[in-house]
N, C-alpha and C positions, 0 to 999 in steps of 0.2 A: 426536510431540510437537508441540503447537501453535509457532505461529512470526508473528511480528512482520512486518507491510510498513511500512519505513520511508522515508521520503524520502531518497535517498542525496545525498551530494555530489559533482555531477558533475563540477564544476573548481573550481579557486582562484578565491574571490570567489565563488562563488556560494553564498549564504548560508539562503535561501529558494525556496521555489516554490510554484504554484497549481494546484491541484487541477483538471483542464479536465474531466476525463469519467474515470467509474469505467466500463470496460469490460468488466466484471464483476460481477454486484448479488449480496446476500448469501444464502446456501443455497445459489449455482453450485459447483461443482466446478471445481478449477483443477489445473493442473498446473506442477512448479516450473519457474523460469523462460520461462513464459507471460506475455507483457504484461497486466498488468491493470487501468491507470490509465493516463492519459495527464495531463503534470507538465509546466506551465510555468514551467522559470526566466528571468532574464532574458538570456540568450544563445540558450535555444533551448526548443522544446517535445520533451520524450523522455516516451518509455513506462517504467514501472517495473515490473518484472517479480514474480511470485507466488517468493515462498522457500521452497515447501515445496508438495507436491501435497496435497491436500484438499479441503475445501471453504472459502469464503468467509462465516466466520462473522458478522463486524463490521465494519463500515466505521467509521472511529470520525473521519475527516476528508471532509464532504462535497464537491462539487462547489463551485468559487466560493472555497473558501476557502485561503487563503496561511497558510503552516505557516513555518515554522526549518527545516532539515535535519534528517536526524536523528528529527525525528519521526513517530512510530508514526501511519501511515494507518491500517492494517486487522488483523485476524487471521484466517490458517488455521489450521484444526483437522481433525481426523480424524473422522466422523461417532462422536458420541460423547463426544469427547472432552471433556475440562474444560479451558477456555479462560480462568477469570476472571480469573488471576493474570496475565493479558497486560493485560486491558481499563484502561489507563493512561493 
C-alpha cells in the first residue's frame, strides 16, 4: 500500500521545518526507515526517514521550502502501484 512522508514533530514548539536536501530523487528505491530527506527545524537539522519500502514516487515538497508539521513531503508506492489518492 502506498504511504505518505510526512514532516513529523520532533518536540514541543517546533512547529515547521525546511526541506535542506532530498537524499533520495524519485524512481529510487527505499527502504522503510532509511533517511531520505534531510529537515531543518529551528532547534536542529534531523533526517526523516522512508515509511514504507518501495520506491520513491513523488516529491511533492522541494528543496528550500518550509512546510507546517505534519505535512506530506513525498510518497512511496510499490512498483505498480496506484498512488493518486495520496498526491495531496
Amino acid at each position: 500500500m502506498a504511504s505518505k512522508v510526512v514532516l513529523p514533530k520532533w518536540g514541543m514548539g517546533i512547529n515547521e521545518g525546511t526541506v535542506l536536501k532530498w537524499l533520495k530523487a524519485e524512481g529510487d528505491p527505499v527502504t522503510e526507515g532509511e533517511p531520505i530527506v534531510e529537515i531543518e527545524s529551528a532547534k536542529a537539522t534531523e533526517q526523516a526517514p522512508a515509511t514504507a519500502s518501495g520506491r520513491l514516487v513523488k516529491i511533492l515538497v522541494p528543496e528550500g521550502q518550509t512546510v507546517e508539521t505534519f505535512t506530506t513531503l513525498a510518497v512511496i508506492a510499490a512498483d505498480g502501484e496506484n498512488h493518486a489518492d495520496l498526491l495531496v
